[in-house]
C-alpha atoms as one frame of an Amber mdcrd trajectory, in Angstrom:
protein
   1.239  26.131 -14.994  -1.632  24.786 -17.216  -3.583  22.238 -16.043  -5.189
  20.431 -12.874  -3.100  20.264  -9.712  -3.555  17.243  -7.267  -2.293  17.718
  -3.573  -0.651  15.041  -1.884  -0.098  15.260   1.870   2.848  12.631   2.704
   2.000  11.174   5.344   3.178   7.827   5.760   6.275   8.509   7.678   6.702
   6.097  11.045   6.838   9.436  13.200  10.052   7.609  15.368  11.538  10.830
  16.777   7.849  12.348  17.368   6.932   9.361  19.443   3.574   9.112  18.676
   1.341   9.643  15.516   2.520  13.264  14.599  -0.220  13.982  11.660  -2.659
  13.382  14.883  -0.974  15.910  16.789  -2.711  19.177  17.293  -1.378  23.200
  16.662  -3.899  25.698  17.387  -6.626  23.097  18.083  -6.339  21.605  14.865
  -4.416  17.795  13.505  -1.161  18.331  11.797  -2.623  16.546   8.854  -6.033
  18.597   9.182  -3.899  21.947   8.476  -1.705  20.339   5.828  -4.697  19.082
   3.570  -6.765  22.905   4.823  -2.791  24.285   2.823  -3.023  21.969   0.155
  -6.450  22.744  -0.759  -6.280  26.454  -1.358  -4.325  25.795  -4.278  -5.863
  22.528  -5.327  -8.177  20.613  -6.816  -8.372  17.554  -4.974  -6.256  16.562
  -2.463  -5.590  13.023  -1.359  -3.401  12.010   1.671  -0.529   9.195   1.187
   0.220   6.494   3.541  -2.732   6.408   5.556  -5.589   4.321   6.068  -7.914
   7.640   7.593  -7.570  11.156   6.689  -9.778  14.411   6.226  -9.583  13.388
   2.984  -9.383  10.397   0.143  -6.421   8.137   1.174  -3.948   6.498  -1.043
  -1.240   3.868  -0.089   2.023   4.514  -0.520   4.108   2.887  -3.909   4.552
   0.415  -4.336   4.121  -0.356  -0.605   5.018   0.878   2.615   8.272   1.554
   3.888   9.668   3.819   1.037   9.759   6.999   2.521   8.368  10.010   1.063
   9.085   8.900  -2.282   6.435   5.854  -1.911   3.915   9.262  -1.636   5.350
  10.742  -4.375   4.816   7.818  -6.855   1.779   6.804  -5.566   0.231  10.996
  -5.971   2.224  10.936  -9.694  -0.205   7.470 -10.630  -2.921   8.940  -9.621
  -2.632  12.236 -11.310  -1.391  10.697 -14.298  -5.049   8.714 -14.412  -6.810
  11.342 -13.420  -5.713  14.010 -15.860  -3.876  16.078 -13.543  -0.794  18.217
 -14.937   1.060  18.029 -11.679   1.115  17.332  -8.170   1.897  19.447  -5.217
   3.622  17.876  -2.323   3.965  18.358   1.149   4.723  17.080   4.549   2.230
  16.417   7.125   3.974  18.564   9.473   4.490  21.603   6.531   3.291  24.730
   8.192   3.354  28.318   7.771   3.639  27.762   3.989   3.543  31.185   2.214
   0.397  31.990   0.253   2.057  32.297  -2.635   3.633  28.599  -2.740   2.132
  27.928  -6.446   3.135  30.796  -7.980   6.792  30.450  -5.916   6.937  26.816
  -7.767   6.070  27.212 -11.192   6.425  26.008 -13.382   7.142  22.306 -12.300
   9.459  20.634 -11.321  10.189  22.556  -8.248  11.118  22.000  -4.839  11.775
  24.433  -1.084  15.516  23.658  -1.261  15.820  22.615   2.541  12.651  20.677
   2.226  12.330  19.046  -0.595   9.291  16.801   0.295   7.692  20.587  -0.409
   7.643  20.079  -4.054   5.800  20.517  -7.704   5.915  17.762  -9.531   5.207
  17.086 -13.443   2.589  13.914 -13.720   4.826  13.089 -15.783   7.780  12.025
 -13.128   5.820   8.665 -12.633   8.345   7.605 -14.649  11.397   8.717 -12.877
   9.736   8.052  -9.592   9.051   4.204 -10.074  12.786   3.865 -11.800  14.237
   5.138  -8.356  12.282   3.431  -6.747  12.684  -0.095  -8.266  16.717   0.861
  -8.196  19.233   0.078  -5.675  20.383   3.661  -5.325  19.196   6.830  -3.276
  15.904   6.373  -2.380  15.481  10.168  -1.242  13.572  13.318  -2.621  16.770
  15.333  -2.948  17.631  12.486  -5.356  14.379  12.090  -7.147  14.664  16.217
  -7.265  18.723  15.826  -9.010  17.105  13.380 -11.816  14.151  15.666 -12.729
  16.636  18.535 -12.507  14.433  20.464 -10.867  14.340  23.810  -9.364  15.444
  24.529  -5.864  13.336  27.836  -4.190  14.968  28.957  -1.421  12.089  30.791
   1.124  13.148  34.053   2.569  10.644  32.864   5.995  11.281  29.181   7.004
   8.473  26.440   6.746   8.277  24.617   9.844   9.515  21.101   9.972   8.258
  19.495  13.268  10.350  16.292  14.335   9.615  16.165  17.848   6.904  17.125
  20.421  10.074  19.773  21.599   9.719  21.141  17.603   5.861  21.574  18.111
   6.215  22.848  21.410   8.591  26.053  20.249   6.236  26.509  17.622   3.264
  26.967  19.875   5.353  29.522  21.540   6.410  31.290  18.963   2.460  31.564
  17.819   1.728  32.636  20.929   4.367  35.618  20.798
């Protein structure tokens, strides 16, 4: 892909079935958030972190307010790049980890998505458009939808990316670190 890429770490999510602030939770002495904007950045130009007020990096409220799931992120990272110059935006969770080096190259060219976790995306700067429509709609308000519209590409990972829910899902990752 030609072009600047913008990270986005989505971070705005309530954490209910963590119980507490999961992008402040730690894994191998470091935040959550810390090693998701650390990912982000190897591939990166900037990287900005949606739906918080503090981050290890610049901060950007979610679009157009709070409340709208990833996809409030999403739009909010698409503006952004879309002002800045940026030819896309890579996306992922604040609890994405053990994303494969090769996440870029495994995405290109936009749009593309990891097909059981969609909030793991490259997006065009140009899905602003798209974005804001769903958004402003009364239908899905979900990635997989946004994903449908843009028709984008679903990669499948042969090694899983974790997704970590609970303390339990951090827990059994420690320990499988540790193994």
């Amino acid at each position: 892909m030609q072009g600047m890429i913008l990270g986005c770490v989505l971070a705005g999510g309530s954490s209910t079935r963590f119980g507490s602030d999961k992008a402040l939770a730690e894994l191998d002495g470091h935040t959550l958030l810390a090693r998701a904007v650390d990912a982000l950045s190897g591939w990166c130009e900037q990287v900005v972190v949606a739906g918080r007020a503090t981050a290890p990096a610049p901060t950007i409220p979610d679009s157009p307010g709070p409340g709208m799931g990833p996809l409030g992120g999403v739009a909010s990272a698409l503006r952004l790049a879309r002002d800045e110059g940026y030819a896309a935006v890579l996306t992922c969770g604040v609890d994405s980890t053990g994303l494969p080096e090769d996440l870029l190259a495994l995405l290109s060219p936009a749009p593309a998505y990891i097909a059981d976790q969609p909030v793991i995306g490259l997006w065009p700067a140009s899905a602003l458009e798209v974005v804001d429509a769903i958004l402003k709609g009364d239908g899905r308000h979900s990635m997989f939808h946004f994903a449908e519209v843009l028709e984008a590409r679903a990669v499948s990972l042969p090694s899983t990316v974790s997704n970590i829910n609970t303390p339990a899902d951090l827990a059994a990752l420690e320990a499988q670190r540790r193994l």
